[in-house]
N, CA, C and O atoms as a Tripos MOL2 file, in Angstrom:
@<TRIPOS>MOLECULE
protein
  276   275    69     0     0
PROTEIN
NO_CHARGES

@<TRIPOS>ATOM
      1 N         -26.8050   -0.2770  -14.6500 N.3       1 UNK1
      2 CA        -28.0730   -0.9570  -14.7720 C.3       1 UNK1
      3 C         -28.8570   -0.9580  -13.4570 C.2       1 UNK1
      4 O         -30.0820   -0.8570  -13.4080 O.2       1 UNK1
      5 N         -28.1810   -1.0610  -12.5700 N.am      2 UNK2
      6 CA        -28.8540   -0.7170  -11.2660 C.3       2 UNK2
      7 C         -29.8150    0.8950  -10.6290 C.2       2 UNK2
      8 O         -30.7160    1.1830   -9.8410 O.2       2 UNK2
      9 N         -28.9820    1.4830  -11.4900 N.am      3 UNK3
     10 CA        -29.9260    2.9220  -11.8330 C.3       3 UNK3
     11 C         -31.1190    3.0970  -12.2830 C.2       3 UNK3
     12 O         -30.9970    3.1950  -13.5040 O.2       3 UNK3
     13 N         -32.4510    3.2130  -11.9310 N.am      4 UNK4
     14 CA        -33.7780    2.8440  -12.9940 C.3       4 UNK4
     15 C         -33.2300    4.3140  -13.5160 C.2       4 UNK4
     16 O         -32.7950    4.0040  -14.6250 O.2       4 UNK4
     17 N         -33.0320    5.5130  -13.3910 N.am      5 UNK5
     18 CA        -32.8250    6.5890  -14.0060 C.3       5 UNK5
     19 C         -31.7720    6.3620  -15.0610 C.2       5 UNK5
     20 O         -31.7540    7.0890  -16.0540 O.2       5 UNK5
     21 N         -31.1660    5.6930  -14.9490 N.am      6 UNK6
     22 CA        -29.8150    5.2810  -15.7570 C.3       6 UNK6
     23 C         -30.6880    4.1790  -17.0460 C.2       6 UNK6
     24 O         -30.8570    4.2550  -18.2630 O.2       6 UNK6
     25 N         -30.9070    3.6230  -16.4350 N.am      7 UNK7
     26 CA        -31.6790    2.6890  -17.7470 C.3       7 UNK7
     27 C         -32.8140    3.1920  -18.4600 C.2       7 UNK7
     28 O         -32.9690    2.8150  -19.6210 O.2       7 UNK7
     29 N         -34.0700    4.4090  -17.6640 N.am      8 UNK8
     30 CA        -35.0310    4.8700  -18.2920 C.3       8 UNK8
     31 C         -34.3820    5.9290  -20.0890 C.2       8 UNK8
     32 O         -34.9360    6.1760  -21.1600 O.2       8 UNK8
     33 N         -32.6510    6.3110  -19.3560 N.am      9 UNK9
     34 CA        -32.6090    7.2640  -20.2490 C.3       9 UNK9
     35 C         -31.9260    6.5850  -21.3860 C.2       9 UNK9
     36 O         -31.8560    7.1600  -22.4730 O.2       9 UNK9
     37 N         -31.3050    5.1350  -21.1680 N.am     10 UNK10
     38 CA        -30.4610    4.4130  -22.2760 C.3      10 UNK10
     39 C         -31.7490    3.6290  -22.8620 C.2      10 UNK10
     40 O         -31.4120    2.4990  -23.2180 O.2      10 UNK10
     41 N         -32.7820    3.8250  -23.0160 N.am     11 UNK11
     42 CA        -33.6040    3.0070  -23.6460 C.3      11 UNK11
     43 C         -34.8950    3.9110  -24.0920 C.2      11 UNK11
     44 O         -35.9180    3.4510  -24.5990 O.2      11 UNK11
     45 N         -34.6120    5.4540  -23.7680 N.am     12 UNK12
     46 CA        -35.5570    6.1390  -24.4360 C.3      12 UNK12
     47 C         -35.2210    5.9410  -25.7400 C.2      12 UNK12
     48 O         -34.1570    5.4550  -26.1240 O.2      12 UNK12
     49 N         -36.1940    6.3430  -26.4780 N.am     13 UNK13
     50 CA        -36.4790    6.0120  -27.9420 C.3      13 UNK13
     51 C         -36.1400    4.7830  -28.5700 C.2      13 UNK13
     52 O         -35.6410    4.6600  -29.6890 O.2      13 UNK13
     53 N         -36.4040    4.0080  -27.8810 N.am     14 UNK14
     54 CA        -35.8030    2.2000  -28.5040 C.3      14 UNK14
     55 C         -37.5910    1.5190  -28.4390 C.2      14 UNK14
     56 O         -38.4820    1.1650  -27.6680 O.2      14 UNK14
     57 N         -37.3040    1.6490  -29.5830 N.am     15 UNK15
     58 CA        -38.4750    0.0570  -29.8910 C.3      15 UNK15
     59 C         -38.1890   -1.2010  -29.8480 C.2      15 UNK15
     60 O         -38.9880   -1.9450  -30.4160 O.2      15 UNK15
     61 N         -37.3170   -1.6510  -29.3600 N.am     16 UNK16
     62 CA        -36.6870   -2.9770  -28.5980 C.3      16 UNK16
     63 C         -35.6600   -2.8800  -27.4220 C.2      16 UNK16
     64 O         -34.8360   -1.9680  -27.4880 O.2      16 UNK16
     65 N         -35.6430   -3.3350  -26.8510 N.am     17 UNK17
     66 CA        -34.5530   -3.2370  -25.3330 C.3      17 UNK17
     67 C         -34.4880   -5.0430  -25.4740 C.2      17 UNK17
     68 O         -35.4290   -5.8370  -25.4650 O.2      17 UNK17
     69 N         -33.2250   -5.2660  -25.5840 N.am     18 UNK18
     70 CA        -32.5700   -6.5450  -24.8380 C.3      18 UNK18
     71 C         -32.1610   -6.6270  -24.0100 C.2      18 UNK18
     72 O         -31.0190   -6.1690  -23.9830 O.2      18 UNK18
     73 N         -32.5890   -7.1220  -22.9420 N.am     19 UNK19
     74 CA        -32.0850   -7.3770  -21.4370 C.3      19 UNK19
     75 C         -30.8560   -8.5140  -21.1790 C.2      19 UNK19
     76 O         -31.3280   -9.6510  -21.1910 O.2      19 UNK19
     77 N         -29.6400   -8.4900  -20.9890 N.am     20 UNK20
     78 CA        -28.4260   -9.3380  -20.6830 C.3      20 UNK20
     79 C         -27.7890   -9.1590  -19.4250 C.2      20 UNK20
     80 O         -26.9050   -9.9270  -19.0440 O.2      20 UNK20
     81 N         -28.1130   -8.3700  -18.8830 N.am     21 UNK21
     82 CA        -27.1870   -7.6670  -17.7110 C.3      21 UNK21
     83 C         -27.4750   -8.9690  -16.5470 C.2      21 UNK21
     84 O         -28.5550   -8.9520  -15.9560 O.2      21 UNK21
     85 N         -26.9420   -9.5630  -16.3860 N.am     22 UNK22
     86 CA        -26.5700  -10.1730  -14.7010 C.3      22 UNK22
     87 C         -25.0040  -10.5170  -14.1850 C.2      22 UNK22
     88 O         -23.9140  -10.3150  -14.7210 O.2      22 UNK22
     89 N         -25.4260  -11.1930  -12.7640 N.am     23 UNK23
     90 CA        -24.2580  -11.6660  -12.6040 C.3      23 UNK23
     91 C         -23.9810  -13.3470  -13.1730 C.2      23 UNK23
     92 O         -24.8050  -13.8650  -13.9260 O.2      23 UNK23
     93 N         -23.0130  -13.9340  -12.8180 N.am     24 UNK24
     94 CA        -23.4850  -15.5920  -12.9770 C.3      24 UNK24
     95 C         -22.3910  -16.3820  -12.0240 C.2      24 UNK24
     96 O         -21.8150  -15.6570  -11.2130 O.2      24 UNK24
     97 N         -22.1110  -17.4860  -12.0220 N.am     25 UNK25
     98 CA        -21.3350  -18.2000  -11.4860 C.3      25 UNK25
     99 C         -22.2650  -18.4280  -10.3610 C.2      25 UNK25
    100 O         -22.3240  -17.6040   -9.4480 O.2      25 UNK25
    101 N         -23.1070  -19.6540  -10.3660 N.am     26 UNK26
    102 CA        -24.1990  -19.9380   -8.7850 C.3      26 UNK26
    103 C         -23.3960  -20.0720   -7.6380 C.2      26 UNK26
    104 O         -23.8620  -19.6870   -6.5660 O.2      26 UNK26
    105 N         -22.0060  -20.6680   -7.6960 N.am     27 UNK27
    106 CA        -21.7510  -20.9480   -6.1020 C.3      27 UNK27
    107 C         -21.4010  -19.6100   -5.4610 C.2      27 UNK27
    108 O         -21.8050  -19.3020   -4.3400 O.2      27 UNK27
    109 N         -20.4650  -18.6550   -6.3820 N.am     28 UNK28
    110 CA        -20.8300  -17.3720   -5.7510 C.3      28 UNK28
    111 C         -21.4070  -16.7940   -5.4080 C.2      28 UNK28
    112 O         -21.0250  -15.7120   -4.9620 O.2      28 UNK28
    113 N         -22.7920  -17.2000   -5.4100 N.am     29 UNK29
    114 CA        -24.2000  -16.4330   -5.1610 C.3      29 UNK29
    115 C         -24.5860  -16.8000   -3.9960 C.2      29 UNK29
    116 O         -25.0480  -15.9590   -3.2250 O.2      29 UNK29
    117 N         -24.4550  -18.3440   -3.5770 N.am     30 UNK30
    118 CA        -24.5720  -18.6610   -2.4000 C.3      30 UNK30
    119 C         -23.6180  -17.3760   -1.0990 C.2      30 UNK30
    120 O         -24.1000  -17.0270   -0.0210 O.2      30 UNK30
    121 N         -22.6490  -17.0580   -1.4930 N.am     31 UNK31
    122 CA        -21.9660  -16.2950   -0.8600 C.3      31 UNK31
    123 C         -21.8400  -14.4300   -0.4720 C.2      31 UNK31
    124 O         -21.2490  -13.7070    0.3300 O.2      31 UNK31
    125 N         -22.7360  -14.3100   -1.5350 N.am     32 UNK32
    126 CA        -23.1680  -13.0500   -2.0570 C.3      32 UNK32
    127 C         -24.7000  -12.7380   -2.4010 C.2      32 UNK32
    128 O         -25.1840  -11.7870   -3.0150 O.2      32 UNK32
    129 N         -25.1470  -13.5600   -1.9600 N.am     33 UNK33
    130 CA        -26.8760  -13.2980   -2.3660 C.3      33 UNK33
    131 C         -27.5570  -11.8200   -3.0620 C.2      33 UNK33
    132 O         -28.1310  -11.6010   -4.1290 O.2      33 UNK33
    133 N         -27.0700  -10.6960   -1.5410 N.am     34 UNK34
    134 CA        -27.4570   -9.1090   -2.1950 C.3      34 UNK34
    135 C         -27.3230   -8.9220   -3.4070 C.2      34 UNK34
    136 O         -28.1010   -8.5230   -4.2730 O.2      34 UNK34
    137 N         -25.7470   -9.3970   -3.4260 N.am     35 UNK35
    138 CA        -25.6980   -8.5960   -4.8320 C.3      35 UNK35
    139 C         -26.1610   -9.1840   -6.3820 C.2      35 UNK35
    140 O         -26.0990   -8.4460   -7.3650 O.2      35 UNK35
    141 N         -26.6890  -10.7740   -6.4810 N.am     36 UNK36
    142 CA        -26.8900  -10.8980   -6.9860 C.3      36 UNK36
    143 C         -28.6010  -10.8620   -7.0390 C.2      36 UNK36
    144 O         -29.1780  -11.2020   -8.0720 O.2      36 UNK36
    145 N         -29.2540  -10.4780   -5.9900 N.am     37 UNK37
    146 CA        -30.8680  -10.3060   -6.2550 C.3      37 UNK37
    147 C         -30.8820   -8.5120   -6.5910 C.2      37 UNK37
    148 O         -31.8750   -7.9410   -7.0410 O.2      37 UNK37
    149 N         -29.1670   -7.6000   -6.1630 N.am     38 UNK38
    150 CA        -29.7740   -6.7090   -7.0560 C.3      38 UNK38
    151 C         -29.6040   -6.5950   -8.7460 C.2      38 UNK38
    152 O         -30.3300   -6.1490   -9.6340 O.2      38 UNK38
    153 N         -28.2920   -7.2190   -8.7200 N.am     39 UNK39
    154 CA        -28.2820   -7.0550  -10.2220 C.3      39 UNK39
    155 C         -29.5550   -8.2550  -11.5570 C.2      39 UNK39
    156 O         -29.9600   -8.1320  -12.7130 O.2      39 UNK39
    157 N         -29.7070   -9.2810  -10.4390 N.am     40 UNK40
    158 CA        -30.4870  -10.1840  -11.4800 C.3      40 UNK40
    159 C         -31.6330  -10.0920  -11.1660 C.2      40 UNK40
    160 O         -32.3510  -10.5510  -12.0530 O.2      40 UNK40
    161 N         -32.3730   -9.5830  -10.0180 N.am     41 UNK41
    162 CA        -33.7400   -9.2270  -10.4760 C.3      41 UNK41
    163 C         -34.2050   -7.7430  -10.0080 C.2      41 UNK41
    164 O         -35.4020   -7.4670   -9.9310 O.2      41 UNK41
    165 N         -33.2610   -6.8780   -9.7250 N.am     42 UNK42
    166 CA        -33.8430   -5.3100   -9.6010 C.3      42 UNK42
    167 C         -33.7480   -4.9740  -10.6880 C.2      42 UNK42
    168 O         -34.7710   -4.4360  -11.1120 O.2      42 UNK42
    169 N         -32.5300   -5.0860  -11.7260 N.am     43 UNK43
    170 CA        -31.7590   -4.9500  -13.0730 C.3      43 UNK43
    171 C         -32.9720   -5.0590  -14.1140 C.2      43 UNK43
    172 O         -33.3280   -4.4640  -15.1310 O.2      43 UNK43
    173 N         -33.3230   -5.8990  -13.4990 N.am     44 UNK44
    174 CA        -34.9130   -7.2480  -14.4870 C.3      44 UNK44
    175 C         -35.7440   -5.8890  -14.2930 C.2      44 UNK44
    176 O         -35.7440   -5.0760  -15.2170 O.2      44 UNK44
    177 N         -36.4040   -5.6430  -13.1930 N.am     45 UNK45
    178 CA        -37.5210   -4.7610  -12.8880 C.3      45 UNK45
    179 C         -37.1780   -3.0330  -13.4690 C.2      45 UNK45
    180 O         -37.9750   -2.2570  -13.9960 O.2      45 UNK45
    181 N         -36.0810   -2.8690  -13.2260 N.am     46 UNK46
    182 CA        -35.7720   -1.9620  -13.9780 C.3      46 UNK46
    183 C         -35.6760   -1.2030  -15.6590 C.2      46 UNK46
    184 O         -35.7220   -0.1450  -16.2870 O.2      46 UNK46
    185 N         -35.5330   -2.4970  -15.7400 N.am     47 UNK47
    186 CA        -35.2620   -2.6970  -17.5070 C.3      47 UNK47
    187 C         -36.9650   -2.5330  -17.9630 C.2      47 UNK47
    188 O         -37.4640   -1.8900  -18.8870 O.2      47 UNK47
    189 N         -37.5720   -3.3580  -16.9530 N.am     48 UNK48
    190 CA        -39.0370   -3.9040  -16.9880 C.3      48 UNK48
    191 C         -40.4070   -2.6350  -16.7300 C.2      48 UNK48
    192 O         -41.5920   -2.4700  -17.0240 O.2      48 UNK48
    193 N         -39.8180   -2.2740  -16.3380 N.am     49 UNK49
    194 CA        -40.5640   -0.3980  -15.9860 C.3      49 UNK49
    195 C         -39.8010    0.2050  -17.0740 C.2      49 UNK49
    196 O         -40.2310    0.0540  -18.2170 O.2      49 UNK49
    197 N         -38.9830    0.7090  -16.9260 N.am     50 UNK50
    198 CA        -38.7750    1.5550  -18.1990 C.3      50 UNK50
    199 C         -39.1810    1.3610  -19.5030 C.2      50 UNK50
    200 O         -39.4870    2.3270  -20.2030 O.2      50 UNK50
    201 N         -39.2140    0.4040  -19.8500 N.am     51 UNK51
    202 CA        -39.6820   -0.1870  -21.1560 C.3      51 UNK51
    203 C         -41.1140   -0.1430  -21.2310 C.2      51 UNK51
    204 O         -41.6170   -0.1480  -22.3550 O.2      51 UNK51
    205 N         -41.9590   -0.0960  -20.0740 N.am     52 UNK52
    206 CA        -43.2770    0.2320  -19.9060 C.3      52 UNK52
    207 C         -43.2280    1.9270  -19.8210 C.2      52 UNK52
    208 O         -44.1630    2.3980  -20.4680 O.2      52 UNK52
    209 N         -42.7420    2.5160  -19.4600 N.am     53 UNK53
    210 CA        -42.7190    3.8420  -19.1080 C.3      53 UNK53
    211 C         -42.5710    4.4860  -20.5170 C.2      53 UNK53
    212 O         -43.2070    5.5100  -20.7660 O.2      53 UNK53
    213 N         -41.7580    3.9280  -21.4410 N.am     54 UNK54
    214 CA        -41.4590    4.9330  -22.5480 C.3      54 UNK54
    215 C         -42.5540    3.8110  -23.8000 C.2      54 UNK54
    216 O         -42.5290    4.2820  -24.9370 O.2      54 UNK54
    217 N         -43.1710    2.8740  -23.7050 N.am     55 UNK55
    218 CA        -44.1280    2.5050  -24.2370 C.3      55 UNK55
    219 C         -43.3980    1.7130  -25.3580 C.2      55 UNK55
    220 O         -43.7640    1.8870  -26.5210 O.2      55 UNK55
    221 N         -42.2240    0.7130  -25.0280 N.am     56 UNK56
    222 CA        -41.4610   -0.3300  -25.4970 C.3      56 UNK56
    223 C         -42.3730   -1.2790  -26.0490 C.2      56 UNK56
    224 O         -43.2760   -1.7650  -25.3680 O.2      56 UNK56
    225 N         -42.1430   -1.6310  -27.5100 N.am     57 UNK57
    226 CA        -42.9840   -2.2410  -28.4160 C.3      57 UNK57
    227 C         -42.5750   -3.8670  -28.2510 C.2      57 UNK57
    228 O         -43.5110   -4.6630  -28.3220 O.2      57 UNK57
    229 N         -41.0400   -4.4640  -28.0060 N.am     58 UNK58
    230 CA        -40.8560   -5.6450  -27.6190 C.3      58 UNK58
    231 C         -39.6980   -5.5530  -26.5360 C.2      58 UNK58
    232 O         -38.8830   -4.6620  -26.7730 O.2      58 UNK58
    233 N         -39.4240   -6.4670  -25.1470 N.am     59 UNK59
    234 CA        -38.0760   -7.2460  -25.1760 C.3      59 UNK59
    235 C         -38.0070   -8.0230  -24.8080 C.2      59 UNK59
    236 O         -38.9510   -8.5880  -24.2570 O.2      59 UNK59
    237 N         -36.7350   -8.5340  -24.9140 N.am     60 UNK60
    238 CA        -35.9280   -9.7170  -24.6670 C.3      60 UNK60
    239 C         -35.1330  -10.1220  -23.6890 C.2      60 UNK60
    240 O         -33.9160   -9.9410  -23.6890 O.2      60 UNK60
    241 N         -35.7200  -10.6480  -22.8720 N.am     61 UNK61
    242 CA        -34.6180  -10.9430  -21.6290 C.3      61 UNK61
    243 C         -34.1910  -12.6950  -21.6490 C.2      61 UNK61
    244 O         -34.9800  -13.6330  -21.5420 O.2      61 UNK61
    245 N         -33.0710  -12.7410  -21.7770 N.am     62 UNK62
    246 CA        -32.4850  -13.9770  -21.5440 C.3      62 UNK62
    247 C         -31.9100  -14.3110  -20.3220 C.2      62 UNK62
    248 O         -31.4960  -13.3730  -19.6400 O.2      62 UNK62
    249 N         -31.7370  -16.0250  -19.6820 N.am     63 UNK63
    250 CA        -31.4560  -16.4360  -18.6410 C.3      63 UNK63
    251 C         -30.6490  -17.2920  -18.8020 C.2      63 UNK63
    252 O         -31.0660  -18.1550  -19.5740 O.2      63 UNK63
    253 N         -29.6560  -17.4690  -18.4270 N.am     64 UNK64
    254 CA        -29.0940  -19.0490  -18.5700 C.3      64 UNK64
    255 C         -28.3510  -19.6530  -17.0850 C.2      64 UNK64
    256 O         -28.3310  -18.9170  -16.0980 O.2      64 UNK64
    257 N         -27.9300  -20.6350  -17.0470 N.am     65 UNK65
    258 CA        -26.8450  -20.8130  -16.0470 C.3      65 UNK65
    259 C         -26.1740  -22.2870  -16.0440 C.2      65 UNK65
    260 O         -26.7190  -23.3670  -16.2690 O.2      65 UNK65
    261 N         -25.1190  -22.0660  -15.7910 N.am     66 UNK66
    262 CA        -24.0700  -22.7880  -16.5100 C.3      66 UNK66
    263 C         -24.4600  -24.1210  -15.7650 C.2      66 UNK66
    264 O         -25.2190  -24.0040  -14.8030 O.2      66 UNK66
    265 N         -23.9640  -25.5180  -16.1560 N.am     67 UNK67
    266 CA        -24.4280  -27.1100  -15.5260 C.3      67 UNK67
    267 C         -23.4630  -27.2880  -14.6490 C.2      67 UNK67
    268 O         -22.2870  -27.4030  -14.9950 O.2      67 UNK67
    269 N         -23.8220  -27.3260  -13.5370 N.am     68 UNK68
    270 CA        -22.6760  -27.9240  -12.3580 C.3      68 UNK68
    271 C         -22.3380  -28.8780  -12.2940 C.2      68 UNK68
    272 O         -21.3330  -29.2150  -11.6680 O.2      68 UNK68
    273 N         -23.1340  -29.6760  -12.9770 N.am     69 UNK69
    274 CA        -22.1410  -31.3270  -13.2720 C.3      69 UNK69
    275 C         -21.9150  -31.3720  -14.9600 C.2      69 UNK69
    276 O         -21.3090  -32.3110  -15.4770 O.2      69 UNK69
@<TRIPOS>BOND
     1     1     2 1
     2     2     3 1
     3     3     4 2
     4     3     5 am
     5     5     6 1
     6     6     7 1
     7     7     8 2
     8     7     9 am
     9     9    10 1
    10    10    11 1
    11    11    12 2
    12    11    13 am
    13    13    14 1
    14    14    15 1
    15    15    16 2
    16    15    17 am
    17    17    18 1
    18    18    19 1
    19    19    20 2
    20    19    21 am
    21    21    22 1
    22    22    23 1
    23    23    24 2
    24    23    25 am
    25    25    26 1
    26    26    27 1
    27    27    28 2
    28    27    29 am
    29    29    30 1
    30    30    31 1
    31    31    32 2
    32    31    33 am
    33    33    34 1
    34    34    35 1
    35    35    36 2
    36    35    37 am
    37    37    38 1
    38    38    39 1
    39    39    40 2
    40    39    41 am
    41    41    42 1
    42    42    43 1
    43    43    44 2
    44    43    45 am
    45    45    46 1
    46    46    47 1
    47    47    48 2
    48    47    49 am
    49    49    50 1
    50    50    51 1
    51    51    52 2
    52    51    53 am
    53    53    54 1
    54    54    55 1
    55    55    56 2
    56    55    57 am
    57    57    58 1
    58    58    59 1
    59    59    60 2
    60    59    61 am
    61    61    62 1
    62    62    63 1
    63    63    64 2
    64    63    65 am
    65    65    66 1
    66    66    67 1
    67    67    68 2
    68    67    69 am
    69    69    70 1
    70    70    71 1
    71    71    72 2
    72    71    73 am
    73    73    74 1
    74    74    75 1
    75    75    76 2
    76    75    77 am
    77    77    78 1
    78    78    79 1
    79    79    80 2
    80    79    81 am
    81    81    82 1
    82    82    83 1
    83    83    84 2
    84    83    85 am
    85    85    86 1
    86    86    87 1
    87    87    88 2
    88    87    89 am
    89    89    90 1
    90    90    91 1
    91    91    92 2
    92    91    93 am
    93    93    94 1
    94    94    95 1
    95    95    96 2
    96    95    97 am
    97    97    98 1
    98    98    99 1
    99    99   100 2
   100    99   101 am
   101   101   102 1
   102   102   103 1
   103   103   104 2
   104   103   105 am
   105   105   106 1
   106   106   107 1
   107   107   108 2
   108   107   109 am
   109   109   110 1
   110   110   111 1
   111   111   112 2
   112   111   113 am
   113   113   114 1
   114   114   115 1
   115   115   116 2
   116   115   117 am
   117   117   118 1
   118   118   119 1
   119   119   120 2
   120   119   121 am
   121   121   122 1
   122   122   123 1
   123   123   124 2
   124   123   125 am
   125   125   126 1
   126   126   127 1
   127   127   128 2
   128   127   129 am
   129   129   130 1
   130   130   131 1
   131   131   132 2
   132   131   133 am
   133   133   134 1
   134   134   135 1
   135   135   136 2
   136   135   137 am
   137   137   138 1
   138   138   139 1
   139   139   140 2
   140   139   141 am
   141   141   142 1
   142   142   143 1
   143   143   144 2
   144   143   145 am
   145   145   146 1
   146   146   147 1
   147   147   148 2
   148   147   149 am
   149   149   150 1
   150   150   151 1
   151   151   152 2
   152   151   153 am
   153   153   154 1
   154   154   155 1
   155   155   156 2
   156   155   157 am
   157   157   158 1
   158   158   159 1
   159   159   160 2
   160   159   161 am
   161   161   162 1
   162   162   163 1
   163   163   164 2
   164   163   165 am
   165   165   166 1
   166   166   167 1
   167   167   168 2
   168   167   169 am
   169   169   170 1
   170   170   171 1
   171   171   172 2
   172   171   173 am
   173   173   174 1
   174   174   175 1
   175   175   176 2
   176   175   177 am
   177   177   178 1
   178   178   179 1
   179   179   180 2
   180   179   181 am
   181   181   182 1
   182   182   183 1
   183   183   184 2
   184   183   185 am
   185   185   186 1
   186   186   187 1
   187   187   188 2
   188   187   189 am
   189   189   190 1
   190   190   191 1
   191   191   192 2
   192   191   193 am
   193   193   194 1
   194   194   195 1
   195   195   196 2
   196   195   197 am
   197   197   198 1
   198   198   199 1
   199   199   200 2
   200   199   201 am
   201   201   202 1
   202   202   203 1
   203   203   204 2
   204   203   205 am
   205   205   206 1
   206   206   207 1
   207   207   208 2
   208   207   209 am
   209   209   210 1
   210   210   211 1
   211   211   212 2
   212   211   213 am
   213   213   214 1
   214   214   215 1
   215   215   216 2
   216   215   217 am
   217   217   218 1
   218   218   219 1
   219   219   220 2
   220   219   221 am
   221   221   222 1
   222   222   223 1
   223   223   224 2
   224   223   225 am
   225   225   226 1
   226   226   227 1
   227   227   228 2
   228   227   229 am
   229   229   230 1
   230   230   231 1
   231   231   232 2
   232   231   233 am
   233   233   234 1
   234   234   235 1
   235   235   236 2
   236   235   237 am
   237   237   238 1
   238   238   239 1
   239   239   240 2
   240   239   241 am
   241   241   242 1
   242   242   243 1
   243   243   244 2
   244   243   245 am
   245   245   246 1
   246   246   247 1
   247   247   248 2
   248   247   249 am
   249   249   250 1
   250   250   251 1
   251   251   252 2
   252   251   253 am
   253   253   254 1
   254   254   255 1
   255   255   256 2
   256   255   257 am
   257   257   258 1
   258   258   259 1
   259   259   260 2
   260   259   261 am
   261   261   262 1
   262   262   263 1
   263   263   264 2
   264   263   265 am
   265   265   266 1
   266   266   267 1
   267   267   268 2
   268   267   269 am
   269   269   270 1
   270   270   271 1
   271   271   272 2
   272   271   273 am
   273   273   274 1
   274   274   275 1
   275   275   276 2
@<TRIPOS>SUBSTRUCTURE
     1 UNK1         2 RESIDUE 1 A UNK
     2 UNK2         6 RESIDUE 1 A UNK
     3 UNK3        10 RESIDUE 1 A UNK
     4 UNK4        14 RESIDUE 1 A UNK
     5 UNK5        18 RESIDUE 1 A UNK
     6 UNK6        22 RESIDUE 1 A UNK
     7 UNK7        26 RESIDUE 1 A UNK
     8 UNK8        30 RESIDUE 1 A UNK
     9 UNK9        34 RESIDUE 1 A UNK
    10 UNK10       38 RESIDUE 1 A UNK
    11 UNK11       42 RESIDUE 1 A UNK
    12 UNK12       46 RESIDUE 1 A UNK
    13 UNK13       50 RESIDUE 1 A UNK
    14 UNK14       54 RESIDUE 1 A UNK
    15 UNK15       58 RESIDUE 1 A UNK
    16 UNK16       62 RESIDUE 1 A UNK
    17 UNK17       66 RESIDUE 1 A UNK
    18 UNK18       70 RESIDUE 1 A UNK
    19 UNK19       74 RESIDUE 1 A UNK
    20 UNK20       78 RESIDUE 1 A UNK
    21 UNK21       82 RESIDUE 1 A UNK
    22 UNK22       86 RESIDUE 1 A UNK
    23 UNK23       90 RESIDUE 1 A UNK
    24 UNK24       94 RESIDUE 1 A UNK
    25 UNK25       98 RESIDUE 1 A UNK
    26 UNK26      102 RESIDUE 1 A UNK
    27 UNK27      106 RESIDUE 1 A UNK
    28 UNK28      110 RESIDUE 1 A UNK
    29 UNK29      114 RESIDUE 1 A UNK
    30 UNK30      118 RESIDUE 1 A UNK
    31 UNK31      122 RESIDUE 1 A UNK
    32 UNK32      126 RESIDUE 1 A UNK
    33 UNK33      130 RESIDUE 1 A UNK
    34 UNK34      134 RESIDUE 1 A UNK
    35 UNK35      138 RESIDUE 1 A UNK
    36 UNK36      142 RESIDUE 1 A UNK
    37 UNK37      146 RESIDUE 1 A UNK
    38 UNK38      150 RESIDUE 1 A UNK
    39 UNK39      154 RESIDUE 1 A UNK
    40 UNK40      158 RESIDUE 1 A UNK
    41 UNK41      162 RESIDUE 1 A UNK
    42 UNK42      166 RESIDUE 1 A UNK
    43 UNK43      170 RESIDUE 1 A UNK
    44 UNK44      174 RESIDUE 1 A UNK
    45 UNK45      178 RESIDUE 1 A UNK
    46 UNK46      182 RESIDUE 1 A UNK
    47 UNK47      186 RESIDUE 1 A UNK
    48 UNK48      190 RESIDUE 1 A UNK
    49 UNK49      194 RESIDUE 1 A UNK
    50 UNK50      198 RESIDUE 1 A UNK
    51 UNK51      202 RESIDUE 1 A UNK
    52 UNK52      206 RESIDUE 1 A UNK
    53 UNK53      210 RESIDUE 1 A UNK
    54 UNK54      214 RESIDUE 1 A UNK
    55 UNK55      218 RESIDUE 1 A UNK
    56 UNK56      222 RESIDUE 1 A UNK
    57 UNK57      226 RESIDUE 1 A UNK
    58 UNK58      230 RESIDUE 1 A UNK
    59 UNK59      234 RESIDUE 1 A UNK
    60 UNK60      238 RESIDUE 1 A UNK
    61 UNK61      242 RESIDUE 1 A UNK
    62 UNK62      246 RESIDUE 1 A UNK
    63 UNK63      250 RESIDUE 1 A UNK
    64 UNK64      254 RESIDUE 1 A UNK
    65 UNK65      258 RESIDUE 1 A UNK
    66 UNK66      262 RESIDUE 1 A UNK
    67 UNK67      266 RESIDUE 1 A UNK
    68 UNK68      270 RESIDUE 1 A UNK
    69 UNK69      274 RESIDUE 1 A UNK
């Protein structure tokens, strides 16, 4: 998913793309920042161009993150 070439070609011919791909667990992130601004928002932009590029009719990107208390 980190590939925009990798994702332009898994979503040619799709008239929907669902976006799921991240990392999660927040306190790890504190510890790892890179890797989670590449996978949770280059991943995002990626998904997000391609789907413009091949002229994607809807998607769906979901977010969640788990309650620390």
């Amino acid at each position: 998913m980190r590939d925009p070439n990798w994702v332009r070609e898994a979503v040619k011919n799709m008239d929907e793309v669902t976006h799921l791909a991240a990392l999660i667990a927040i306190p790890f992130s504190y510890c790892s920042p890179d890797s989670y601004v590449d996978t949770n928002i280059k991943v995002t932009l990626n998904v997000l161009q391609a789907a413009r590029d091949i002229d994607t009719e809807r998607i769906l990107v979901t977010s969640t993150s788990k309650d620390l208390f």
